[in-house]
C-alpha angles and dihedrals in degrees: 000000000000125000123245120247096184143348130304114202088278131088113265109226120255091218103121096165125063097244088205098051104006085235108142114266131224131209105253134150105233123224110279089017115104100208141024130308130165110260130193106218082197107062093006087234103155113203113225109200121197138185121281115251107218117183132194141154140241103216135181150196121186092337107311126101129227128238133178126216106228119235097191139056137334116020086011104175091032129105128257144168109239112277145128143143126325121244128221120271092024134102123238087252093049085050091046093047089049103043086054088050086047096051105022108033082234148146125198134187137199097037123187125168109260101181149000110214120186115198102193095182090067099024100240135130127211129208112193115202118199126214159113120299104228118251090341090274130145141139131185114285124217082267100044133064102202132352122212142172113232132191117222094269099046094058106120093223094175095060102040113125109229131024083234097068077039089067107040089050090052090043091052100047088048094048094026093116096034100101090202116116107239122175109206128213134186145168103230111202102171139109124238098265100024145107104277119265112192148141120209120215 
């Protein structure tokens, strides 16, 4: 291992306690690595940090789509589609189906992935999952503060929470009447608020 003087086009961690023995780390490429990783000189653990998977889904009833206004941070007031972080021992589609059950009281059926967003600025990674709401019922979920379907017209663009809702929004209403399956993938660099940033694979 050597230590790290300075940074090498990569984000240092900001684990600064050995999560195995609680002994201070120290930001050191191990032998074989290639960049930084907090190392505890201790117990030798190395932490080995990865992207967030976040999942959601685009859902819609007779042509319209739903959102849902969130009533948390960040972005909290903003629209969204219903979306959040994966939790272990489920499948991106199981994530998906339950986040639109937790924050918009929801069911959907017929289910395909639709993209695959990276968003290399906060390390996550999105899969956006495309169906039917059930039955065109939804109700505002603890993290949400109304839920609603809009037409295309009706999206209120310039209130939506994340460019990257922004985007698979944008990519549905271009490709809504071509029956081909695509999935769509993209790099995201924006910020929420601001103009999209974006490269298209």
């Amino acid at each position: 291992m050597y230590q790290v003087d300075g940074p090498l086009g990569v984000t240092m961690s900001e684990i600064r306690f050995c999560q195995s023995c609680g002994h201070a780390v120290q930001q050191l490429v191990p032998e074989g690595d290639n960049r930084p990783r907090a190392v505890c000189e201790s117990c030798e653990f190395i932490h080995y940090e990865n992207p967030k998977n976040v999942v959601g889904c685009l859902l819609e009833w007779h042509g319209k789509v739903l959102l849902c206004k969130r009533s948390i941070e960040p972005r909290s007031g903003f629209w969204t589609l219903p979306a959040g972080f994966m939790e272990n021992h489920e499948s991106t589609r199981e994530g998906a189906m339950r986040e639109v059950q937790e924050e918009a009281c929801a069911e959907c059926e017929d289910l395909r992935l639709f993209g695959v967003y990276n968003l290399p600025r906060i390390s996550q990674v999105y899969f956006m999952y495309f169906g039917r709401l059930k039955d065109g019922i939804a109700a505002a979920g603890e993290e949400t503060l109304e839920v609603n379907l809009f037409s295309q017209n009706e999206i209120p663009w310039d209130e939506l929470a994340f460019p990257v809702v922004t985007e698979t929004l944008t990519r549905y209403f271009e490709r809504r009447q071509d029956r081909t399956r695509v999935v769509h993938c993209a790099d995201i660099f924006s910020r929420p608020g601001s103009s999209l940033e974006i490269v298209r694979h």
